[in-house]
C-alpha positions in Angstrom: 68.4 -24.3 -77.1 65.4 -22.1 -76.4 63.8 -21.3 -79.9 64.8 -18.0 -82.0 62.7 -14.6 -81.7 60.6 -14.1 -85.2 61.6 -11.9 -87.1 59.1 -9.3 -87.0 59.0 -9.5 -82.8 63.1 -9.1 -83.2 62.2 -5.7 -84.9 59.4 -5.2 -83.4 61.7 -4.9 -79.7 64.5 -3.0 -81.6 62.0 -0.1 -83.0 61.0 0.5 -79.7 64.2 2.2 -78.7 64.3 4.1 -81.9 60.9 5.4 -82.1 60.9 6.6 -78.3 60.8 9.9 -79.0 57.3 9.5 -80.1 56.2 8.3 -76.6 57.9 11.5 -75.4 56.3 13.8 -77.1 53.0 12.1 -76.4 53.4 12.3 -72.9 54.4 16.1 -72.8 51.0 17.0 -74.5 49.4 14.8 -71.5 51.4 16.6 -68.8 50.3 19.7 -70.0 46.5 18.7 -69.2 45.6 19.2 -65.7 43.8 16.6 -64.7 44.1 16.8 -60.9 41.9 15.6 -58.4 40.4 17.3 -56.6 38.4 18.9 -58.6 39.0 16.3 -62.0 37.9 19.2 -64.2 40.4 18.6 -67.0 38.8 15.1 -67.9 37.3 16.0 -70.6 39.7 17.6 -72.5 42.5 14.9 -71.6 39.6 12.4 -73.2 40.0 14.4 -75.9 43.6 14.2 -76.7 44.0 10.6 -76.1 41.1 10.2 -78.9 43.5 11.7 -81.4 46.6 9.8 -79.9 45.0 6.3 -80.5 43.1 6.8 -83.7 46.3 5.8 -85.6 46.0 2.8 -84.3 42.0 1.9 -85.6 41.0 1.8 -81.8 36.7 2.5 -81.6 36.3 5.0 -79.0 33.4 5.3 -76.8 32.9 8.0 -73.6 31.5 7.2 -70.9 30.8 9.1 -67.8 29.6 8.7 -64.3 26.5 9.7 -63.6 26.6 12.7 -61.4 24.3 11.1 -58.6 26.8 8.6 -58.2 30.2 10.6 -57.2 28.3 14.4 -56.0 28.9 15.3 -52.8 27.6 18.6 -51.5 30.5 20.4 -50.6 32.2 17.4 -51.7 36.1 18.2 -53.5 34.5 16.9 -57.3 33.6 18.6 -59.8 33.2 18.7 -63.6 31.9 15.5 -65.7 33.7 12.1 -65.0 34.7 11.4 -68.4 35.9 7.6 -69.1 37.6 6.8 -72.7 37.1 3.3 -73.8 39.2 2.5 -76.8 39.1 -1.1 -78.4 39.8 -3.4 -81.0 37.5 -6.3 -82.1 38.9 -9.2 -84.0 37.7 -12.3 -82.6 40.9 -12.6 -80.1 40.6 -12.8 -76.7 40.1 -9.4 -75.0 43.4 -7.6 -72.7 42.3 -4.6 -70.8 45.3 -2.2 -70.5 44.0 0.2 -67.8 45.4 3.2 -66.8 44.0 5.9 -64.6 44.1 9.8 -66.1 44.1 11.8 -62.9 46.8 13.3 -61.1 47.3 14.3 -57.4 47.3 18.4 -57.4 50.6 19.5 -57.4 52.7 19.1 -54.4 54.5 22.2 -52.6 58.2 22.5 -53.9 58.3 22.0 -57.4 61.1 23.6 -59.0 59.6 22.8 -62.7 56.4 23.7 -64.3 54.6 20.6 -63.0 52.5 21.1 -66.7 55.2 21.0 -68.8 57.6 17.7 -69.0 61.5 19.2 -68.9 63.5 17.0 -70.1 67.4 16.7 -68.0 69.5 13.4 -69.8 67.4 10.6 -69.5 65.2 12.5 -66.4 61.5 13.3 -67.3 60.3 15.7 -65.1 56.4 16.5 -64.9 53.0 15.9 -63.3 52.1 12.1 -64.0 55.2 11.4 -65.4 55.4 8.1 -63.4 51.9 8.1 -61.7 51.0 7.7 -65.0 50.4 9.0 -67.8 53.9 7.6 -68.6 52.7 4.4 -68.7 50.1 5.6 -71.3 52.4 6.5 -73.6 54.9 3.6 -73.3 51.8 1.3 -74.2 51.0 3.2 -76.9 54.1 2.9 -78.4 54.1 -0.8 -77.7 50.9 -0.9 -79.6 52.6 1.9 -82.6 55.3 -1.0 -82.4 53.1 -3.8 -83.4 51.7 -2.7 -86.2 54.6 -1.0 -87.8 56.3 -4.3 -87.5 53.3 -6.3 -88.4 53.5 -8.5 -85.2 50.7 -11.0 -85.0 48.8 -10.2 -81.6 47.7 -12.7 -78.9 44.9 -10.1 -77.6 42.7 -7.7 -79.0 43.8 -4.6 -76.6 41.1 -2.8 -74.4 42.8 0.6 -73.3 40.3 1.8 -70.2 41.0 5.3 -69.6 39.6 6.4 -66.4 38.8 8.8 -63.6 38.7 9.3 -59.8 41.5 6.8 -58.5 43.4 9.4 -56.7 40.6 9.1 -54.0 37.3 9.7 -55.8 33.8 8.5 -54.5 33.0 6.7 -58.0 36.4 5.6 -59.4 35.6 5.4 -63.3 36.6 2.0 -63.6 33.8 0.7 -60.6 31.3 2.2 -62.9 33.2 0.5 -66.1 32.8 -2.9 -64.3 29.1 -2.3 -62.9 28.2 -2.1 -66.2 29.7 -4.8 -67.8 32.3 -3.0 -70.0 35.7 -4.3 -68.4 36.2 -7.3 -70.8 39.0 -10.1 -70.3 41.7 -10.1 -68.0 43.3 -6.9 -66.8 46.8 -5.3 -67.1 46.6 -2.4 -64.4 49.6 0.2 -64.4 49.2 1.4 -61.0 52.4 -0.2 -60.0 55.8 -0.1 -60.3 58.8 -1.2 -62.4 59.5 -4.1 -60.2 59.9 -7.6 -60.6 56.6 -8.5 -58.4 53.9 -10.3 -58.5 50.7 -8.4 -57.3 49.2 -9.7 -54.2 47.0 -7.1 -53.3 46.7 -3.9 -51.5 44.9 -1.9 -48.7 41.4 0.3 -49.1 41.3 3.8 -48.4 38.6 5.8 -47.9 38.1 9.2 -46.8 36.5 11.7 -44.7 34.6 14.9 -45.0 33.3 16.4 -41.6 32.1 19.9 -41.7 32.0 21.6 -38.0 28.9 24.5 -37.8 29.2 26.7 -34.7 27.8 29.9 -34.3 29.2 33.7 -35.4 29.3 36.8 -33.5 31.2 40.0 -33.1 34.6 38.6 -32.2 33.8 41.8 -29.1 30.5 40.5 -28.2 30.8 36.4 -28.0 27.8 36.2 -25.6 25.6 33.2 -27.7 29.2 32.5 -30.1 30.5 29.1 -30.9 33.8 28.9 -32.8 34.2 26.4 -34.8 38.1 26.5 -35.5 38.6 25.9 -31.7 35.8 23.2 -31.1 37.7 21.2 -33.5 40.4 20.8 -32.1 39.1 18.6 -29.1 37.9 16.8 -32.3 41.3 16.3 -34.1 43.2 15.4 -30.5 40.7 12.5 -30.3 41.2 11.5 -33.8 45.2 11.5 -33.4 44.7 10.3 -30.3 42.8 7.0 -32.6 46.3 6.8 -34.1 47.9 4.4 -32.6 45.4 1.7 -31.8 45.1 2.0 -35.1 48.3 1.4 -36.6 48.9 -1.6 -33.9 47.2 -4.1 -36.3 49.3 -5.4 -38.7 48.0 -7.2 -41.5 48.6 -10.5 -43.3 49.4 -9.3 -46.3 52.6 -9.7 -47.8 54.8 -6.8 -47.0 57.7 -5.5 -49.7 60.9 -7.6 -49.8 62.6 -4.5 -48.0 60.6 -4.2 -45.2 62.3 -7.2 -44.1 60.2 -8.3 -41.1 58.2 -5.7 -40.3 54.2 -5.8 -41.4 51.9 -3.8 -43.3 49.5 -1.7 -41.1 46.6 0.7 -41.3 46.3 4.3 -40.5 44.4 7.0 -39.9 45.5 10.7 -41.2 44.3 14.4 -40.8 45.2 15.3 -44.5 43.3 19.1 -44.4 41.4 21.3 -42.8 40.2 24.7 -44.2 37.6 27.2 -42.3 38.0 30.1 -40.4 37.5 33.8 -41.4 40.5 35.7 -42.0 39.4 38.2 -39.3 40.0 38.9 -35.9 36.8 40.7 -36.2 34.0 37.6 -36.4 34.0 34.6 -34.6 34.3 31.9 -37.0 31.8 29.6 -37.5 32.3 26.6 -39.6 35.8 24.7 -40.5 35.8 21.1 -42.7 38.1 18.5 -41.9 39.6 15.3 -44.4 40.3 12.8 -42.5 41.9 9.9 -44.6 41.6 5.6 -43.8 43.9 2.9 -45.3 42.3 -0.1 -43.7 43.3 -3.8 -44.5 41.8 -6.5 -46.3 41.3 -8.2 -42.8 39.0 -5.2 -41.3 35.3 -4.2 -42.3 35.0 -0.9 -43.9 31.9 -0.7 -42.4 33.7 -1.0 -38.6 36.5 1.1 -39.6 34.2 3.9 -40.5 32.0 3.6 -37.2 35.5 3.7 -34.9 36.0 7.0 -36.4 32.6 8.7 -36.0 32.5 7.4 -32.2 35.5 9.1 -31.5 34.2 11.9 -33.3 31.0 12.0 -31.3 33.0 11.9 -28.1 35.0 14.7 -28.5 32.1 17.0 -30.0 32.0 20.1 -28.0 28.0 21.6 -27.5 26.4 24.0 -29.6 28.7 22.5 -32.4 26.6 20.4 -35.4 28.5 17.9 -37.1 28.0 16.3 -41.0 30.0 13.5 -41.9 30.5 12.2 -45.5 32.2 9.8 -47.4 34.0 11.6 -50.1 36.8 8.5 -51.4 36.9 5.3 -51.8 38.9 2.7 -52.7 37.8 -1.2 -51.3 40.8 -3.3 -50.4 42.1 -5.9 -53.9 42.2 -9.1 -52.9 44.8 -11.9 -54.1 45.0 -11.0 -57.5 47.0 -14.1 -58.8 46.0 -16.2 -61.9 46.9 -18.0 -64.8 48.1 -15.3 -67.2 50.7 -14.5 -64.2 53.6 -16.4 -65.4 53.6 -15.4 -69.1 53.3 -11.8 -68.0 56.2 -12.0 -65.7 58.4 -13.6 -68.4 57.4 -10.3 -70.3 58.5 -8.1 -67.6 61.7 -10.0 -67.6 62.1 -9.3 -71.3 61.3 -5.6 -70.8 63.5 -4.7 -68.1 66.3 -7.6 -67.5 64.7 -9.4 -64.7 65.5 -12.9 -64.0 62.5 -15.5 -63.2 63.9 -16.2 -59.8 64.0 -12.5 -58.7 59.8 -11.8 -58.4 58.3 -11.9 -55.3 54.7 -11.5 -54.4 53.7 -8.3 -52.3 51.3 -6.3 -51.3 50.8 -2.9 -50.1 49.4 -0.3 -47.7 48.6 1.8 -50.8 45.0 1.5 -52.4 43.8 0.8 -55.9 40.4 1.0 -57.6 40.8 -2.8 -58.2 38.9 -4.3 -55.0 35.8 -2.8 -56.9 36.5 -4.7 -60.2 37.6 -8.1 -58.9 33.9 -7.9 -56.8 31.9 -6.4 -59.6 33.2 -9.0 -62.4 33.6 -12.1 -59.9 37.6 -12.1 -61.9 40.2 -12.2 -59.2 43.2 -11.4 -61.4 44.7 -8.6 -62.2 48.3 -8.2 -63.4 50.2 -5.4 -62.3 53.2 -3.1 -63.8 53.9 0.3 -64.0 56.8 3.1 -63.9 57.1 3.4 -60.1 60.1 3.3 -58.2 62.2 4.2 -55.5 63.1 8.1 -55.3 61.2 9.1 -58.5 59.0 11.1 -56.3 55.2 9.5 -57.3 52.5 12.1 -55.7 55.6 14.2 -54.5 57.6 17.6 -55.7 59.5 17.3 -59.6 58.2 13.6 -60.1 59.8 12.0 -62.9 60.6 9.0 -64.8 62.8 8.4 -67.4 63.5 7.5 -71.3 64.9 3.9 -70.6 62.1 3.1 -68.1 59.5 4.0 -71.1 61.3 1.3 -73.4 61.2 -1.5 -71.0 57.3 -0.6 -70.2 56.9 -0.9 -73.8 59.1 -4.0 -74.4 57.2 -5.6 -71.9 54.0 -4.6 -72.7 54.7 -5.3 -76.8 55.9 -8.9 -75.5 52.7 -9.6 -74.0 51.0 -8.7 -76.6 52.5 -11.1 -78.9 51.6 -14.1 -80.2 55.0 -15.5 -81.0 56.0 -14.3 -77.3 56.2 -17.1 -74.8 53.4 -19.0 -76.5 54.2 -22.4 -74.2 52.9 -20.2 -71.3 49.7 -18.9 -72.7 46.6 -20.1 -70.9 45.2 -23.7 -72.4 41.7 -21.4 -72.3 43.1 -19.2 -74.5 46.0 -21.0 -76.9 48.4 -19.7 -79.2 47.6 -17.7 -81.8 47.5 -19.4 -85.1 
């Protein structure tokens, strides 16, 4: 007979269905700040309100941004001050960073909500970050109101990391967290999904700038003209034309369950280009192309990066200069398996009903700002969850989660937390809680 939930855990779980309206309302105040990237203006104020949303709790808050050198480029998508919220507790437990990041993609093309205002349809909750994931925010909050209503006796003093620049920044908050020695304990990263899955990594992205210069004349007189709109596009044929060597490498790492056998692979994307005049009158003379990079944990970064600019160089019609810059990046996340692993997915399994023999490990083609922890604190684990999931549209037009998708988060997150949770599979580092 496995032994009886404590009491105050028992409540502790019940409450948080009851007290989910709270997370709700927490999370429409956070869809309403824009924090999209590019530009990541709206940091700031967002740091803001998640100072008042955990000072119930008797968290220290500290700011802590990224200095400018480190994530300025000119001409570069950034702007406005990279502002990082550390909010902690210090007891004498071990130390659980809860890490979430607080930028959004812009918002997609086809909404038919406010993306800046969560509407609400059944259990449907419909706004920018709802999943990706400033849900996840407020579901560990009110794992965390949970606790100490109940009076639940905690395994780990919590660490929320609140950070910037994961949607494809050059500085990802959370690098400069870890480069200076502020990322303490193991890691719970909601960047994921609401899956029974163990983490096994992901891919690294990085991206592009290139900036074509030709030459502008009278659009009547083009004797001495070079435009720049049509010199790239021997420069963009080239680059799709990169495609599909690209794409023929498959990776190692473990695909989904669902992919059945088919293996992850890298890419190579045109994701914008913006230039030209607007006039039939001038000969245009400068147009910027993004050009995105998932690459595997198998390939160099360094390599990857050369392929491109060689095709690049190739194709480069005269009289045209070129400037290439790194704007984004995200280094592949190696294996991120570890001891804490199996007690965190026996929380999951509390949270949202899976059974032990349904979790796989997986990895993905889609990038996290994780690679640059694991190699700046030397700790390979990292345990992954999240709201994500099939058809909720993450990144895409009307993204949503929903109500009963908070409370498992919660449950599971509350779970962990707990001492009297699964205390046979805590760590022998770390042992139970007295």
């Amino acid at each position: 007979m496995p032994n009886p939930t404590p009491a105050p855990l028992a409540a502790a779980f019940d409450r948080i269905a009851q007290d989910v309206e709270g997370a709700v309302a927490a999370l429409a105040r956070m869809v309403a700040v824009d924090t999209s990237f590019p530009p990541g203006t709206g940091y700031p104020a967002f740091a803001a309100l998640l100072e008042e949303l955990v000072a119930p709790h008797g968290l220290q808050t500290r700011r802590v941004s990224v200095p400018e050198a480190l994530w300025r480029v000119p001409g570069g998508p950034a702007r406005g001050e990279r502002v990082n919220l550390l909010a902690r507790r210090r007891t004498g437990r071990p130390a659980l960073g809860l890490y979430f990041h607080t930028d959004t993609v812009p918002p997609a093309r086809g909404w038919t909500r406010d993306p800046f205002a969560l509407t609400r349809e059944g259990d449907r909750l419909h706004g920018l970050g709802a999943a990706d994931m400033k849900g996840s925010i407020a579901a560990a909050l009110l794992a965390l109101r949970t606790t100490d209503a109940c009076g639940v006796t905690l395994a780990y003093d919590p660490q929320f990391l609140f950070c910037t620049d994961e949607e494809g920044g050059l500085y990802p908050g959370i690098r400069h967290l870890a480069e200076q020695g502020l990322v303490e304990g193991h890691v719970l990263n909601f960047n994921g999904t609401a899956a029974a899955r163990i983490w096994a990594g992901c891919f690294g992205l990085f991206n592009l700038q290139l900036r074509l210069t030709g030459r502008s004349t009278h659009a009547g007189e083009t004797a001495g003209s070079v435009n720049a709109v049509e010199a790239a596009l021997p420069v963009m044929n080239a680059l799709v034309a990169l495609q599909p060597a690209i794409a023929a490498r498959a990776s190692a790492l473990p695909a989904p369950p669902a992919w059945g056998d088919r293996p992850l692979r890298p890419s190579l994307a045109l994701v914008a280009a913006e230039g030209g005049t607007g006039s039939g009158g001038q000969v245009p003379d400068s147009l910027t192309l993004t050009i995105s990079r998932r690459y595997a944990p198998e390939e160099d970064f360094n390599a990857a990066r050369a392929e491109i600019e060689q095709a690049i160089r190739a194709a480069l019609p005269a009289g045209v200069a070129a400037q290439l810059d790194l704007v984004g990046h995200l280094m592949p996340t190696a294996d991120a398996s570890g001891p804490h692993w199996p007690r965190w997915q026996a929380a999951l399994g509390h949270g949202f009903g899976y059974a032990p023999g349904e979790f796989r490990a997986w990895g993905a083609s889609s990038s996290s700002d994780f690679g640059w922890v694991q190699r700046a604190t030397g700790r390979r684990e990292v345990l992954l969850t999240g709201l994500g999931r099939e058809g909720n549209n993450i990144h895409g037009p009307d993204e949503h989660t929903t109500t009963a998708d908070l409370i498992a988060l919660a449950r599971s997150v509350l779970a962990y937390l707990a001492a009297d949770f699964a205390p046979d599979l805590m760590p022998a580092e770390e042992g139970p809680i007295a």
